[in-house]
C-alpha positions, 0 to 999 in steps of 0.5 A, spaced: 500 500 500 501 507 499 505 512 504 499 518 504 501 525 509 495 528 511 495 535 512 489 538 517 489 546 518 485 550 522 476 550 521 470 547 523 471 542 518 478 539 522 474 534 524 472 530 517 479 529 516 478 524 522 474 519 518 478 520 511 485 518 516 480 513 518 478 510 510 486 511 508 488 506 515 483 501 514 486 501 506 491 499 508 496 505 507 501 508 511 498 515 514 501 520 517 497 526 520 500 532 519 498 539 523 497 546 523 498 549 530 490 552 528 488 545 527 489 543 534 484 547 536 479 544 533 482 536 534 487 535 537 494 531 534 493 525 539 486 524 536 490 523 529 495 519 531 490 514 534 487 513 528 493 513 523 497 509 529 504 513 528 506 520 532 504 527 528 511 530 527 512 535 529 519 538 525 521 536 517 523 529 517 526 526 511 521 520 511 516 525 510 518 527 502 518 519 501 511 519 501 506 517 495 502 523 496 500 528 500 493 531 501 491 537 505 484 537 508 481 541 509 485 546 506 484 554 509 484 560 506 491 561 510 494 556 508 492 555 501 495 563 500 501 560 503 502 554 499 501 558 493 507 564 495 511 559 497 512 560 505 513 555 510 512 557 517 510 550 519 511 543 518 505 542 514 507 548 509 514 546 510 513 538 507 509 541 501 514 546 500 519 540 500 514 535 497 516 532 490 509 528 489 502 530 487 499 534 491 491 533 493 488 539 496 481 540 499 479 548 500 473 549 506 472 556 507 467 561 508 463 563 501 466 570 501 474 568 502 473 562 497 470 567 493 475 573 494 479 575 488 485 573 492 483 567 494 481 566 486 489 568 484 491 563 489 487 558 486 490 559 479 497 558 482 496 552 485 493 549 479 498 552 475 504 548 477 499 541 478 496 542 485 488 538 484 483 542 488 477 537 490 472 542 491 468 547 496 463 543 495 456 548 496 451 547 503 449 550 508 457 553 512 458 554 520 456 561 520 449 560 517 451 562 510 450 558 505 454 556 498 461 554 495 466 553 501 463 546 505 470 541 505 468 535 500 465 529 504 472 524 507 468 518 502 469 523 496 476 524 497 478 517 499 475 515 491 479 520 489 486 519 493 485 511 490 485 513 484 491 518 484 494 512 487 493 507 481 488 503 486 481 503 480 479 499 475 473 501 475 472 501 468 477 496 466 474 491 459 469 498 458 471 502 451 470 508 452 469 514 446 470 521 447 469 527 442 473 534 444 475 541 441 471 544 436 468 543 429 470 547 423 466 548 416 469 551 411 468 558 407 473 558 403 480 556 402 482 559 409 476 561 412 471 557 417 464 558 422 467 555 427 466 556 436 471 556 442 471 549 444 479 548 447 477 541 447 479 541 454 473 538 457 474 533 453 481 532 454 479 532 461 475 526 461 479 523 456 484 522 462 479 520 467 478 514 464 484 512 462 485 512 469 479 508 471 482 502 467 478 504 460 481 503 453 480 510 451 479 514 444 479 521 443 476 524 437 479 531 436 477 536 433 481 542 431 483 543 439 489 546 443 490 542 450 495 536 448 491 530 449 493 525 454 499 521 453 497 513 451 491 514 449 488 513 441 487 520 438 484 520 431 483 527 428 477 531 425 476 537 422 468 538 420 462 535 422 462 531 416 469 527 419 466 527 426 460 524 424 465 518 420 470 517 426 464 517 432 458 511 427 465 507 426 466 507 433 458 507 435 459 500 439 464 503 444 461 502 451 461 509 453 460 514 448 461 522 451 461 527 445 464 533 448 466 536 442 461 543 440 459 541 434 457 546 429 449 547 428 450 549 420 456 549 415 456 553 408 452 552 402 456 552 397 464 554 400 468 557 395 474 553 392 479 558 393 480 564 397 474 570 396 479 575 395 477 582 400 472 587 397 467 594 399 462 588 397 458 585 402 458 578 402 452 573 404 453 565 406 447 562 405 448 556 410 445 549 412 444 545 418 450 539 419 448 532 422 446 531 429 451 526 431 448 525 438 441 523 435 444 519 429 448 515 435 442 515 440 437 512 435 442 506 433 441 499 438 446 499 444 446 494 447 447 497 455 451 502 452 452 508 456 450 515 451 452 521 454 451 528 450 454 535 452 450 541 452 453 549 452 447 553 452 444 560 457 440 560 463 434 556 465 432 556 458 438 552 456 438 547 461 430 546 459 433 545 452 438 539 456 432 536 458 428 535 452 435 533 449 435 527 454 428 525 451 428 527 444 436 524 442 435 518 448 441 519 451 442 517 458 446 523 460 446 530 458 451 535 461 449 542 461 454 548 462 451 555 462 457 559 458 454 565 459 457 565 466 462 569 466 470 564 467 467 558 465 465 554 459 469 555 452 477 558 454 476 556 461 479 552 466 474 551 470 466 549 469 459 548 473 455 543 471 447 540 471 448 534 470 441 531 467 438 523 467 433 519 468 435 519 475 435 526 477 439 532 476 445 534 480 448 540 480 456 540 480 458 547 483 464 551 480 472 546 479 476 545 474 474 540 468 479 535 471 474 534 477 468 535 473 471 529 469 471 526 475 464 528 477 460 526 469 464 519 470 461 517 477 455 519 474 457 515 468 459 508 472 453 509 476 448 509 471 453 502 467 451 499 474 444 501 473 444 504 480 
């Protein structure tokens, strides 16, 4: 088993790290909790080491910057600026400073510090240099608030910190096929319609089940986030090749299109270059397939078929909702891209996730934890649960 170091700092929500020691012990890991002088307010360190069954250090031993992973939660506001500026006034921000290996950090705060244009700054940094935030999940918060800034369930992150540790296959033997990027339809030689898809959702998901044990194709088209080392990419450009790469792969498991595909294509492109002129210049424009519907209404055989769906505000998620029925899909993912710093360009997302089961909303994180999210709700629906 893995050697994990539990970083805890101050907040209420101190004491779900307890359990999370608790999950890692009975795995069979080798924990060490490490503690801020803030979090001994709320739990005290003999608590901890009661659990993980090893003394919490109180300076910077060696055989802290031996271990497979270090998590912090719950992460404060204090801390999380700390790590993002380098200092280390602490054990705890002296191990991460040290520290080599991945760094999983779960952030619980009062709503307006998660929401301050410093903590958002800090948060871009860490992110920059590799650093995984799970949550602030949304709820109700100790001082009778309620929004993003609640600490990620201790069972939420224990899935996750398994999966960083190599321990799932949860979607071993399932082909999964992911579309990504944006479409582009000619004008002419050098112009095209085309959208602002990065292809990062995509590409996000893509990796995510390649860690779940899935053997992962990606369709990608025209995007600018490098795809995930070891997993298949095939190119395409236009709706047209889309549609001929995504029905010759329509037996796959689990097929995510992801890729925001252009809704209309030029007529009648020109063959060379219209050259500029003081004319005005009129595209007459016609409706591209619809993949989804296309894949939807074929026979699959318990496949697992799920449609994205970029739109704005609560007509939009309506929208999501009749595409569930109208392209029997099993699971449409709706992100409102007129919200300011997410969707299209961003690193981040917030979701709707539509099924027969319900929705659930997923709050404001990176598109590598919404991956997360969009397949836990795939394996839920694979397991008919």
């Amino acid at each position: 088993m893995a050697r994990v170091l539990v970083g805890v700092t101050g907040g209420i929500a101190a004491y779900k790290a307890c359990e999370l020691v608790r999950l890692l012990v009975k795995a069979g890991h080798e924990v060490t909790p490490i503690l801020t002088p803030d979090a001994e307010r709320f739990v005290t360190a003999h608590t901890f080491e009661a659990l993980a069954r090893r003394q919490a250090p109180r300076d910077l031993y060696p055989h802290l910057l031996g271990a497979d992973l270090l998590v912090i939660a719950p992460l404060s506001a204090n801390t999380l600026a700390k790590l993002a500026h380098g200092l280390a006034d602490n054990v705890l921000t002296q191990a991460a400073l040290a520290f080599r290996g991945p760094l999983l950090v779960a952030p619980a705060m009062n709503v307006r510090m998660w929401e301050h244009p410093a903590t958002r700054d800090n948060v871009a940094k860490l992110r920059e240099r590799g650093v995984e935030l799970l949550g602030p999940e949304s709820g109700d918060l100790a001082e009778g608030e309620h929004g993003p800034g609640r600490m990620t369930e201790p069972e939420d992150l224990f899935a996750r910190i398994q999966e960083l540790l190599g321990h799932t296959e949860t979607l071993a033997g399932k082909r999964v096929v992911v579309s990504a990027g944006g479409t582009r339809e000619p004008i002419d030689l050098v112009r095209f319609l085309g959208n602002r898809s990065s292809g990062r959702m995509g590409v996000a998901l893509a990796a995510e089940a390649q860690r779940r044990g899935a053997d992962v194709t990606l369709v990608y088209a025209n995007g600018s986030v490098p795809p995930p080392p070891g997993v298949e990419v095939v190119s395409a450009s236009t709706t047209a090749d889309l549609r001929r790469e995504m029905l010759a792969r329509a037996d796959a498991d689990v097929v995510l299109m992801a890729a925001a595909v252009a809704d209309y294509r030029p007529r009648k492109p020109a063959e060379d270059k219209r050259p500029k002129d003081q004319e005005a210049w009129s595209l007459e424009l016609e409706p591209t397939e619809d993949i989804l519907a296309e894949l939807g209404s074929r026979p699959r055989n318990g496949q697992i078929l799920v449609g994205f769906a970029a739109d704005a505000g609560e007509r939009g998620l309506e929208r999501a909702r009749e595409k569930l029925a109208n392209k029997r899909g099993n699971l449409f993912v709706y992100n409102d891209v007129s919200q300011p710093g997410i969707g299209f360009e961003s690193e981040e997302n917030a979701l709707v996730l539509v099924s027969a089961r319900g929705e659930k909303e997923i709050g404001r994180r990176s598109k590598e934890e919404c991956a997360v999210a969009i397949l836990d709700e795939v394996e839920g629906l694979l397991g008919g649960g």
